[in-house]
PDB file of N, CA, C and O in Angstrom:
ATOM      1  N   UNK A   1     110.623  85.732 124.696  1.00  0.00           N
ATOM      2  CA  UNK A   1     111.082  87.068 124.995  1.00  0.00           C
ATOM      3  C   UNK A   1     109.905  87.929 125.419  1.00  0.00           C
ATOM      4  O   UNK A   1     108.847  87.984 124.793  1.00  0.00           O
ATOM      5  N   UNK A   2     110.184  88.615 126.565  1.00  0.00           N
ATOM      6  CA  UNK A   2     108.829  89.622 126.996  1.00  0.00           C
ATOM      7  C   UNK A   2     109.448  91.018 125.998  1.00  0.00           C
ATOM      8  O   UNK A   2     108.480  91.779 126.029  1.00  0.00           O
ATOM      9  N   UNK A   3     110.159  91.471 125.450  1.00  0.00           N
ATOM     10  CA  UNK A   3     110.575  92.407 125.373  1.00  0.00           C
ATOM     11  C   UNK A   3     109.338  93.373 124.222  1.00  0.00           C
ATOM     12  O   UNK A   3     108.924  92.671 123.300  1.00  0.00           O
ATOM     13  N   UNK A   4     108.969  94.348 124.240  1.00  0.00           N
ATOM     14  CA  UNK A   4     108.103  94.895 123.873  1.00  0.00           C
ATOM     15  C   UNK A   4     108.564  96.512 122.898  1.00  0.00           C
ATOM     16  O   UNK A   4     108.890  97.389 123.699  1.00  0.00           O
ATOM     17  N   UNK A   5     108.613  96.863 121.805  1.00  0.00           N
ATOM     18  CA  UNK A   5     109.077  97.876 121.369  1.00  0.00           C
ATOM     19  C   UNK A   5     108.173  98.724 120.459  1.00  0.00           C
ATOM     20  O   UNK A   5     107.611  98.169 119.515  1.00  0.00           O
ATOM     21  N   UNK A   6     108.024  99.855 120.655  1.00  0.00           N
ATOM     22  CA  UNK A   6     106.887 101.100 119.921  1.00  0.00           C
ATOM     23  C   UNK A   6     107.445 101.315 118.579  1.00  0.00           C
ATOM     24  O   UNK A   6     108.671 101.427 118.568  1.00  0.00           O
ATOM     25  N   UNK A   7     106.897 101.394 117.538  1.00  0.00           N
ATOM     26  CA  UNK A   7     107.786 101.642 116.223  1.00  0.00           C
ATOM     27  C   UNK A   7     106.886 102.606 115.619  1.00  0.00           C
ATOM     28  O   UNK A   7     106.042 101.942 115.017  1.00  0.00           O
ATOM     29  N   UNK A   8     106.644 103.872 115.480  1.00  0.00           N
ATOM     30  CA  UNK A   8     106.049 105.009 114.627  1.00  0.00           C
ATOM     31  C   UNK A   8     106.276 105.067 113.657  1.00  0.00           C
ATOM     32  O   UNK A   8     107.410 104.734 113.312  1.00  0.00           O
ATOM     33  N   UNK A   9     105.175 105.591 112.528  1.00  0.00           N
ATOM     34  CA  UNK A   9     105.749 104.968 111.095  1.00  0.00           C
ATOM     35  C   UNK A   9     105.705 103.226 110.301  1.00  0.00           C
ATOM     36  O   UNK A   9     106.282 102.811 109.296  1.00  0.00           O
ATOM     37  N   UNK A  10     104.887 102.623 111.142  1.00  0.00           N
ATOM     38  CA  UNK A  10     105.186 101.517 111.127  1.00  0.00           C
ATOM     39  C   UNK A  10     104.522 101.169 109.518  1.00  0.00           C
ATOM     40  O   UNK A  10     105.199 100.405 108.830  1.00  0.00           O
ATOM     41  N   UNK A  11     103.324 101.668 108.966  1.00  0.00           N
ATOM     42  CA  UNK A  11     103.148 101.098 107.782  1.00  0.00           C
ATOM     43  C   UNK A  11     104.157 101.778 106.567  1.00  0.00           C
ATOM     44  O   UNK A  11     104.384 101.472 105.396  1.00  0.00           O
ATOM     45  N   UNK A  12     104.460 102.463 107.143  1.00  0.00           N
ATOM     46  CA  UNK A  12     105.600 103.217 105.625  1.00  0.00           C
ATOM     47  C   UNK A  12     106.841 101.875 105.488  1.00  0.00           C
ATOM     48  O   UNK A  12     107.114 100.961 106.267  1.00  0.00           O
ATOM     49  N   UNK A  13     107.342 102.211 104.283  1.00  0.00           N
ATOM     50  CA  UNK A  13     108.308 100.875 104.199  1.00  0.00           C
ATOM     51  C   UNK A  13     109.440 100.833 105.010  1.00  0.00           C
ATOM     52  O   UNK A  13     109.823  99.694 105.273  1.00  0.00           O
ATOM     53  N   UNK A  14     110.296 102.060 105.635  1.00  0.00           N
ATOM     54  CA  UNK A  14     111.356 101.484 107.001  1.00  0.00           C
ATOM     55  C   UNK A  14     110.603 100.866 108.478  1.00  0.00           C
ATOM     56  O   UNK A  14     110.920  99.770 108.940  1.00  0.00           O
ATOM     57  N   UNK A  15     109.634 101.706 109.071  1.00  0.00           N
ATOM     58  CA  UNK A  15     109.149 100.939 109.797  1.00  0.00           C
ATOM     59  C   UNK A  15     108.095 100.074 109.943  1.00  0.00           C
ATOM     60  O   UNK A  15     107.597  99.747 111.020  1.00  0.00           O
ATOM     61  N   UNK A  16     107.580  99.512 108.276  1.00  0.00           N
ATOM     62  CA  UNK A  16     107.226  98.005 108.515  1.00  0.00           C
ATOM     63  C   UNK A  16     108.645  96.968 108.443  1.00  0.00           C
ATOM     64  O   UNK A  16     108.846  96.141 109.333  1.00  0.00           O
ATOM     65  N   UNK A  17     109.263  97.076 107.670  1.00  0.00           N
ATOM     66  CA  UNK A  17     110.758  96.347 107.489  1.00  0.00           C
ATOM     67  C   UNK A  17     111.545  95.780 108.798  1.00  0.00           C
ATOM     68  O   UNK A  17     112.009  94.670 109.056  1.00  0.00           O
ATOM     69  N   UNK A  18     111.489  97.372 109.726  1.00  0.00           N
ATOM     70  CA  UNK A  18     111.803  96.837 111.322  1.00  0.00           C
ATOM     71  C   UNK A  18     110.774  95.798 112.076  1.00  0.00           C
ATOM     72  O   UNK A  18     111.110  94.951 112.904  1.00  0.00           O
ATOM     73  N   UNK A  19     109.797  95.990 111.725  1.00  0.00           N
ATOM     74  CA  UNK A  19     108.660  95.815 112.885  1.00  0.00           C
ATOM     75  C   UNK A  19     108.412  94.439 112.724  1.00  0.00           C
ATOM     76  O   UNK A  19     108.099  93.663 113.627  1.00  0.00           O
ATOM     77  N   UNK A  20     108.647  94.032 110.901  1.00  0.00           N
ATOM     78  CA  UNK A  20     108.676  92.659 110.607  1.00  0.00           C
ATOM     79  C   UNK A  20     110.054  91.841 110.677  1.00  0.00           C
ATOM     80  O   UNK A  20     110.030  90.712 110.189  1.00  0.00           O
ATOM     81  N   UNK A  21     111.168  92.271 111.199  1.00  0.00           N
ATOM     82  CA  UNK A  21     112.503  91.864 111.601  1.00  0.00           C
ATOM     83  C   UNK A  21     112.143  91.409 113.138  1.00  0.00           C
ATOM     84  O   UNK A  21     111.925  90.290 113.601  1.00  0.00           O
ATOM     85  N   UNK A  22     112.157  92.269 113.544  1.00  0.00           N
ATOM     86  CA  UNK A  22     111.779  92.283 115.205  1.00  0.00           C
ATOM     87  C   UNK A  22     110.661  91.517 115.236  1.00  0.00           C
ATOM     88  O   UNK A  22     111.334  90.602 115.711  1.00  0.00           O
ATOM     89  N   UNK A  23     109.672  91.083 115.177  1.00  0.00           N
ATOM     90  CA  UNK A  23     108.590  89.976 115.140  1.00  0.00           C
ATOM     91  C   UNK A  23     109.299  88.416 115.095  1.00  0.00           C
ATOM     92  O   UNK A  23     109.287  87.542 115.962  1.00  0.00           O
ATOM     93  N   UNK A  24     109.882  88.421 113.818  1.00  0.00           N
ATOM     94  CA  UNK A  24     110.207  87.320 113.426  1.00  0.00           C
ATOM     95  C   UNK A  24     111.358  86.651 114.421  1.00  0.00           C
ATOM     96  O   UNK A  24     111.704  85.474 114.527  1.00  0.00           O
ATOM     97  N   UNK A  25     111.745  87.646 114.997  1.00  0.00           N
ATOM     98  CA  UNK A  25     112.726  87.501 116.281  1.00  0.00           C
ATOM     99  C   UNK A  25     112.056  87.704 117.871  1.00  0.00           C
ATOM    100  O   UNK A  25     112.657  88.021 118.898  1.00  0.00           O
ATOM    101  N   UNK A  26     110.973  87.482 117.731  1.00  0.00           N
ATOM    102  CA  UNK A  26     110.032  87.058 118.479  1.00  0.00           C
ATOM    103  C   UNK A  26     109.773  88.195 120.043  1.00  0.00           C
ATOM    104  O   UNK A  26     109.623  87.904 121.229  1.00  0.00           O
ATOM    105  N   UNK A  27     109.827  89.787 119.173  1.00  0.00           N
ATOM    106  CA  UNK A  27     109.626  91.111 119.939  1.00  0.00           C
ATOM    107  C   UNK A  27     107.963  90.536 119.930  1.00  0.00           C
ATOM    108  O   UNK A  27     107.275  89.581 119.568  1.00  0.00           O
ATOM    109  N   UNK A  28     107.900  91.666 120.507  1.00  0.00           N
ATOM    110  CA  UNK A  28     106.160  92.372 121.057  1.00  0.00           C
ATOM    111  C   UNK A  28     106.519  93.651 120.513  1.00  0.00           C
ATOM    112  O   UNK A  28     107.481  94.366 120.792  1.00  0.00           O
ATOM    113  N   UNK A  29     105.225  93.886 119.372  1.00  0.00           N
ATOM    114  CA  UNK A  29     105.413  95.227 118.613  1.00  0.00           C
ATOM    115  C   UNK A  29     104.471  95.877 118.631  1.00  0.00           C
ATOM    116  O   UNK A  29     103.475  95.373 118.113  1.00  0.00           O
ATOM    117  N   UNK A  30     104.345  97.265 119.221  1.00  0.00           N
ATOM    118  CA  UNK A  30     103.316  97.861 118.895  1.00  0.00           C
ATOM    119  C   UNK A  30     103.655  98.906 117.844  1.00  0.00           C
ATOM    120  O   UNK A  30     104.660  99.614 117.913  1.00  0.00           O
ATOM    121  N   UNK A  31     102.672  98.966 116.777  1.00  0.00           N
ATOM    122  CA  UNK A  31     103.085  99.842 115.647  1.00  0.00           C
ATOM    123  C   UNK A  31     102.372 100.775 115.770  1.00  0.00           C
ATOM    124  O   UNK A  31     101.540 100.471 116.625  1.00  0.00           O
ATOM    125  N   UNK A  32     102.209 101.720 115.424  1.00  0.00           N
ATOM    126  CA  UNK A  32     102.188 103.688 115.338  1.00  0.00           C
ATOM    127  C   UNK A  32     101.774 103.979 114.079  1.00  0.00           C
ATOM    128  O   UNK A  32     102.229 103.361 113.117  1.00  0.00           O
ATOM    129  N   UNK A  33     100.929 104.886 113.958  1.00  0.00           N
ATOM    130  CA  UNK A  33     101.027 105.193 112.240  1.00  0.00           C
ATOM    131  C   UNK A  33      99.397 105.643 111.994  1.00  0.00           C
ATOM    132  O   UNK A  33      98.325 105.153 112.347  1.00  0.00           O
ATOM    133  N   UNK A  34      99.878 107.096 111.028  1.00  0.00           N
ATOM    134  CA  UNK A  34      98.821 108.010 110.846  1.00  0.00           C
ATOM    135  C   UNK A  34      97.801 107.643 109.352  1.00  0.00           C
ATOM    136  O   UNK A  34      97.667 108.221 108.274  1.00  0.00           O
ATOM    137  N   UNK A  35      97.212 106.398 109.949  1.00  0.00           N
ATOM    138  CA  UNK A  35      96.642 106.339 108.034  1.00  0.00           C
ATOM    139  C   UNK A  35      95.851 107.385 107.295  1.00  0.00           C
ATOM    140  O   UNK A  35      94.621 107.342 107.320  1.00  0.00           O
ATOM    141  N   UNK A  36      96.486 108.303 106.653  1.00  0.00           N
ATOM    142  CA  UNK A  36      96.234 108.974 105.942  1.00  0.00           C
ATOM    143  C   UNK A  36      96.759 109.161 104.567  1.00  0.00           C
ATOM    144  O   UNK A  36      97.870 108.647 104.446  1.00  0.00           O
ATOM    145  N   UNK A  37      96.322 109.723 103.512  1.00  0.00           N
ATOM    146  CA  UNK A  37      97.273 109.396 102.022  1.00  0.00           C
ATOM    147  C   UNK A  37      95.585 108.746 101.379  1.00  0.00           C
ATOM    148  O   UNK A  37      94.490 108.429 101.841  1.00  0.00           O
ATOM    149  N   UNK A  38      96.257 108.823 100.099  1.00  0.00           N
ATOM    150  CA  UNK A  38      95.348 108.650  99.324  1.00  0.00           C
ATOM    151  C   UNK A  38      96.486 107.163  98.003  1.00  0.00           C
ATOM    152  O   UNK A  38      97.661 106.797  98.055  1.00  0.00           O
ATOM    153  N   UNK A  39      95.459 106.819  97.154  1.00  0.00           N
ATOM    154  CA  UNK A  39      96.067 105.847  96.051  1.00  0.00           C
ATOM    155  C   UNK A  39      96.673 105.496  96.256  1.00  0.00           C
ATOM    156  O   UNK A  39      96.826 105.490  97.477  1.00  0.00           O
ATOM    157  N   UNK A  40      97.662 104.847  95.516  1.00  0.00           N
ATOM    158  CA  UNK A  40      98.690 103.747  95.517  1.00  0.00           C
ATOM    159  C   UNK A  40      99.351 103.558  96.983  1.00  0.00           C
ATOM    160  O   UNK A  40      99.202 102.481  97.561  1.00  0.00           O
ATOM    161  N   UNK A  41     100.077 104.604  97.575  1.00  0.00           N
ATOM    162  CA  UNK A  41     100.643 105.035  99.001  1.00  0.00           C
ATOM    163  C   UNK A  41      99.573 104.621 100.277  1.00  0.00           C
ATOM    164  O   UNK A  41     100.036 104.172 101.325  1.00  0.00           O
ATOM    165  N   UNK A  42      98.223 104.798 100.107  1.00  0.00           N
ATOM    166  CA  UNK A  42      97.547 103.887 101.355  1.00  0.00           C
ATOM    167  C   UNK A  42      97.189 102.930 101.002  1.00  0.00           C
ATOM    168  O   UNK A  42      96.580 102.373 101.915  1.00  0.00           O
ATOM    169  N   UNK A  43      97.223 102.113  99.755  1.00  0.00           N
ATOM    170  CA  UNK A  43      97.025 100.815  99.870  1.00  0.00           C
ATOM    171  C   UNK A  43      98.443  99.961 100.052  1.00  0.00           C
ATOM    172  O   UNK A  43      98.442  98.978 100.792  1.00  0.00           O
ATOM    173  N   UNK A  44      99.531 100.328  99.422  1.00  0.00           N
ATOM    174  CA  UNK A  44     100.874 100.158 100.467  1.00  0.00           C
ATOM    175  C   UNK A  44     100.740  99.860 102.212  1.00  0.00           C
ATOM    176  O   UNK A  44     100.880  98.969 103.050  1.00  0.00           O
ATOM    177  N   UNK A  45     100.512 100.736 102.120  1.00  0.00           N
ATOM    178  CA  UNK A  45     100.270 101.220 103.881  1.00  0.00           C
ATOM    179  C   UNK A  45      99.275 100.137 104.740  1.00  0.00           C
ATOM    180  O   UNK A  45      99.471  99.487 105.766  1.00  0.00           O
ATOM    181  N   UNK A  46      98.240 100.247 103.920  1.00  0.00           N
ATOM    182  CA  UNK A  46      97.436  99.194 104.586  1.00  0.00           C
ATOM    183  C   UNK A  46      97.544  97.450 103.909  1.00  0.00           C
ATOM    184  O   UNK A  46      96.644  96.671 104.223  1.00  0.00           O
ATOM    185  N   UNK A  47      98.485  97.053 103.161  1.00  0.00           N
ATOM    186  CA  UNK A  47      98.537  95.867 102.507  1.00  0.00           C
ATOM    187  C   UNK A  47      99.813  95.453 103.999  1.00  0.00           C
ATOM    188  O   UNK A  47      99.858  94.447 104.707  1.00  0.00           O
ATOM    189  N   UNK A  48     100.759  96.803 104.009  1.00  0.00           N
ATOM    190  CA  UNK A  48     101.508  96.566 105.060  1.00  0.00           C
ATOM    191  C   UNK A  48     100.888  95.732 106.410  1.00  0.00           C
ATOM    192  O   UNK A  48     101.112  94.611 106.867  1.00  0.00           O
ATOM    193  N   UNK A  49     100.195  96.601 106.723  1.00  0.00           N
ATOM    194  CA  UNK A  49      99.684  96.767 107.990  1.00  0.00           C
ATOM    195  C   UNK A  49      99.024  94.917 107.950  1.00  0.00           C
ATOM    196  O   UNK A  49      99.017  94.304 109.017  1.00  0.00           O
ATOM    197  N   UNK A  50      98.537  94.235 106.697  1.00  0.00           N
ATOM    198  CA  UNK A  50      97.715  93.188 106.826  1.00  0.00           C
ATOM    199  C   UNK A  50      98.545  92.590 106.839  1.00  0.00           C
ATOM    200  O   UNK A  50      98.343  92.309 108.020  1.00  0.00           O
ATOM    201  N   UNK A  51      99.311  92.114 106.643  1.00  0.00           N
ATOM    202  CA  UNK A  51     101.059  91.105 106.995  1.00  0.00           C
ATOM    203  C   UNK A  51     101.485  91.481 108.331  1.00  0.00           C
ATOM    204  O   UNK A  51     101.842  90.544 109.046  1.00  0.00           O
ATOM    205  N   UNK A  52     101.524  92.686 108.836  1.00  0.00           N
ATOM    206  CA  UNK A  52     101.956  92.842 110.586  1.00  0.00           C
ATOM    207  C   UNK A  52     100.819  92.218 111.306  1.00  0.00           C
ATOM    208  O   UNK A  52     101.010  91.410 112.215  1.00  0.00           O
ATOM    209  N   UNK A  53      99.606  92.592 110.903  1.00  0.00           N
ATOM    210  CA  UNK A  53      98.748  92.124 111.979  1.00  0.00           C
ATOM    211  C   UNK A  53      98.596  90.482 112.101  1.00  0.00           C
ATOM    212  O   UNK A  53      97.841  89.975 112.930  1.00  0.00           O
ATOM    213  N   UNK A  54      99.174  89.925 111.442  1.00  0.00           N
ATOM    214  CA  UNK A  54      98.955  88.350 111.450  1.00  0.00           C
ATOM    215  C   UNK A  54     100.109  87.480 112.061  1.00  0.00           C
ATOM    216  O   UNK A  54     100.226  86.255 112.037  1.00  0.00           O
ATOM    217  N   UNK A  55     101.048  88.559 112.693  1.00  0.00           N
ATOM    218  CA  UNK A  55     101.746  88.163 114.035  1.00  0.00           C
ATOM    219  C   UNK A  55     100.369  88.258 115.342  1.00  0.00           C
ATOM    220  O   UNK A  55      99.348  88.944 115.394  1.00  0.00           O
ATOM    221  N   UNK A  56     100.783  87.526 116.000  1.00  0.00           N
ATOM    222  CA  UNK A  56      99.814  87.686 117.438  1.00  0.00           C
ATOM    223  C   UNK A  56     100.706  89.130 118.303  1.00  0.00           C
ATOM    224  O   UNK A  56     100.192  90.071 118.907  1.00  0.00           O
ATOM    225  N   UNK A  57     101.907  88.887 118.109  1.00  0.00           N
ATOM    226  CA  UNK A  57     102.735  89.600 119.040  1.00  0.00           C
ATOM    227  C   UNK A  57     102.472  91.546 118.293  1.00  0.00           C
ATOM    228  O   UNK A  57     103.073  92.548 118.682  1.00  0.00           O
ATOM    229  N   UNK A  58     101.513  91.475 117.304  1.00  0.00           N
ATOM    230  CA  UNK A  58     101.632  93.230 116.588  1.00  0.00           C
ATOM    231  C   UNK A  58     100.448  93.494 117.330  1.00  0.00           C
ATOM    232  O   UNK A  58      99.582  92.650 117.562  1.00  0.00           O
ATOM    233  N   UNK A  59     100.423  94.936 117.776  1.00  0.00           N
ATOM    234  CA  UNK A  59      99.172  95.972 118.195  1.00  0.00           C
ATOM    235  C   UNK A  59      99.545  96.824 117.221  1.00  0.00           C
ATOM    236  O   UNK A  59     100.740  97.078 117.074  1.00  0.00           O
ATOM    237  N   UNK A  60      98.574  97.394 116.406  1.00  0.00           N
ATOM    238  CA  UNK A  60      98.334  98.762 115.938  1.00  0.00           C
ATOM    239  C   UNK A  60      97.511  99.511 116.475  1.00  0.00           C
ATOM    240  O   UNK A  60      96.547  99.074 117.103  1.00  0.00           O
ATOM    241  N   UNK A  61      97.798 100.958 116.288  1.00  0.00           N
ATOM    242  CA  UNK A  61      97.358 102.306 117.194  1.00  0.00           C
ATOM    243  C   UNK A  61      97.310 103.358 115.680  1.00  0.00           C
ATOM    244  O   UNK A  61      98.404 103.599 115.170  1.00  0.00           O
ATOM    245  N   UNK A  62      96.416 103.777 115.208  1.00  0.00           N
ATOM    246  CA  UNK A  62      95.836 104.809 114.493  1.00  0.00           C
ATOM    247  C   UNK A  62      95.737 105.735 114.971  1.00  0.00           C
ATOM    248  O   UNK A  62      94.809 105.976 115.744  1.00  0.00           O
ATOM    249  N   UNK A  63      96.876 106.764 114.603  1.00  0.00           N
ATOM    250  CA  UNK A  63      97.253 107.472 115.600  1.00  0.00           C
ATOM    251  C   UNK A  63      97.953 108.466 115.163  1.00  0.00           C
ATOM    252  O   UNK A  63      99.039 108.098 114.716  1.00  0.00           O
ATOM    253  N   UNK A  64      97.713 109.903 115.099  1.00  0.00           N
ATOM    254  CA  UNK A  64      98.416 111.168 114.145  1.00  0.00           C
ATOM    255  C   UNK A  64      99.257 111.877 115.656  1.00  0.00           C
ATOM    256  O   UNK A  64      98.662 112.802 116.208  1.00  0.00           O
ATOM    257  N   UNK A  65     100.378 111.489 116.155  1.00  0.00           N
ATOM    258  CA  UNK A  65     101.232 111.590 117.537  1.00  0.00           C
ATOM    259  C   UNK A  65     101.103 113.228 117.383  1.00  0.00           C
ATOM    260  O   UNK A  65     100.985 113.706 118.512  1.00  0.00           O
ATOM    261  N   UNK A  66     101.093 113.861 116.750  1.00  0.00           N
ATOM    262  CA  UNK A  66     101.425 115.247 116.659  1.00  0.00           C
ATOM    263  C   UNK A  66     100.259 116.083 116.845  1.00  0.00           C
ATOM    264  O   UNK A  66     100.370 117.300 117.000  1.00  0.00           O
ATOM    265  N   UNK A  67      98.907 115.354 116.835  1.00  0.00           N
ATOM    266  CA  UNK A  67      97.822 115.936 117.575  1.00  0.00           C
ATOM    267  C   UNK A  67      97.328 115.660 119.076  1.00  0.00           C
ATOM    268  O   UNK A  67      96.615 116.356 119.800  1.00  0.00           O
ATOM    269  N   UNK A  68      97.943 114.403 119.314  1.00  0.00           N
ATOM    270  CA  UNK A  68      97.237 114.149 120.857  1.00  0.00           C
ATOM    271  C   UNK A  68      97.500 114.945 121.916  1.00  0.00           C
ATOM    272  O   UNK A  68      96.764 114.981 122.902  1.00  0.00           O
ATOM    273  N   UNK A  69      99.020 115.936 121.736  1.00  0.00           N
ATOM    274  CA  UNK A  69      99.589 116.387 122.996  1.00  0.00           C
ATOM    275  C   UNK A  69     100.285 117.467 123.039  1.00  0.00           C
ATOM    276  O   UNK A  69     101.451 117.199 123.329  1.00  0.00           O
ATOM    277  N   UNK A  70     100.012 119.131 122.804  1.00  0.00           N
ATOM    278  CA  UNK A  70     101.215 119.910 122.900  1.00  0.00           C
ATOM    279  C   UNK A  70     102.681 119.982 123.289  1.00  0.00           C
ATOM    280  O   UNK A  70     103.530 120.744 122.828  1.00  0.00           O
ATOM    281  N   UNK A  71     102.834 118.965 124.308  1.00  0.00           N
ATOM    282  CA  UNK A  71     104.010 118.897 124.733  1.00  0.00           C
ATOM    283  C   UNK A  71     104.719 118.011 123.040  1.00  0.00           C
ATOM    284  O   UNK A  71     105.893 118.358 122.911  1.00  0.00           O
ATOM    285  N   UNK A  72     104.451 117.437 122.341  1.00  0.00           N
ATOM    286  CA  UNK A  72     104.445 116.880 121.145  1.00  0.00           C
ATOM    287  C   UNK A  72     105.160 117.196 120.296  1.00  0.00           C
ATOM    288  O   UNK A  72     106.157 116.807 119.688  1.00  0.00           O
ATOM    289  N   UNK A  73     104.122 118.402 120.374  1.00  0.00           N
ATOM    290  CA  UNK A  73     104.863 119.266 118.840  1.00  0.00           C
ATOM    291  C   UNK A  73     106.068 119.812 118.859  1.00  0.00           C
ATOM    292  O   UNK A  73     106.481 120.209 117.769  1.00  0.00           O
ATOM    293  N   UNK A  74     106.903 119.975 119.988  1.00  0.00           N
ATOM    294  CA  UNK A  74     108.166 120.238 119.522  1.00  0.00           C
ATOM    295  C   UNK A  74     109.069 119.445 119.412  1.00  0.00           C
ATOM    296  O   UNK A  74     110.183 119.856 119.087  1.00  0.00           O
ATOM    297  N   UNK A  75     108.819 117.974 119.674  1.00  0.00           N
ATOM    298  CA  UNK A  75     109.608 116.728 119.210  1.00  0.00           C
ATOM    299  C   UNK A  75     109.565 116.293 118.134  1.00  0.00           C
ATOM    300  O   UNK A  75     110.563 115.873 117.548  1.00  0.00           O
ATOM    301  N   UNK A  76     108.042 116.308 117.505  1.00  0.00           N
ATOM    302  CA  UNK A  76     107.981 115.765 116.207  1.00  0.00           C
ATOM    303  C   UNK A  76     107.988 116.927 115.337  1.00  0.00           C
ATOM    304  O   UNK A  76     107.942 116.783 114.115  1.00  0.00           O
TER     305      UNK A  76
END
């Protein structure tokens, strides 16, 4: 499958859950996601992130969407 899908949020637990559905069904995932947080909640986040990245088919992007672009902020 070429098919390729953006998932924001990706280390929080709904969109790692998708991102690791869609993998296993053999998407191209690029995941999204602002690592920030402190204790228990970023090591979640990043324990996540070490199980996505060991698909070939995951890109992660460190990435707070709501600063890169004024046009932005009124979507998110």
């Amino acid at each position: 499958m070429n098919n390729i899908i953006i998932i924001t949020g990706v280390a929080g637990f709904i969109g790692y859950s998708l991102a690791d559905k869609l993998l296993n069904k053999r998407y191209s995932i690029i995941g999204i996601d602002a690592m920030f947080g402190s204790g228990e909640n970023l090591r979640l986040k990043q324990r996540r992130l070490e199980i996505l990245q060991e698909y070939k088919a995951f890109k992660f992007v460190n990435v707070d969407l709501s600063l890169m672009n004024n046009n932005l902020r009124g979507v998110l």
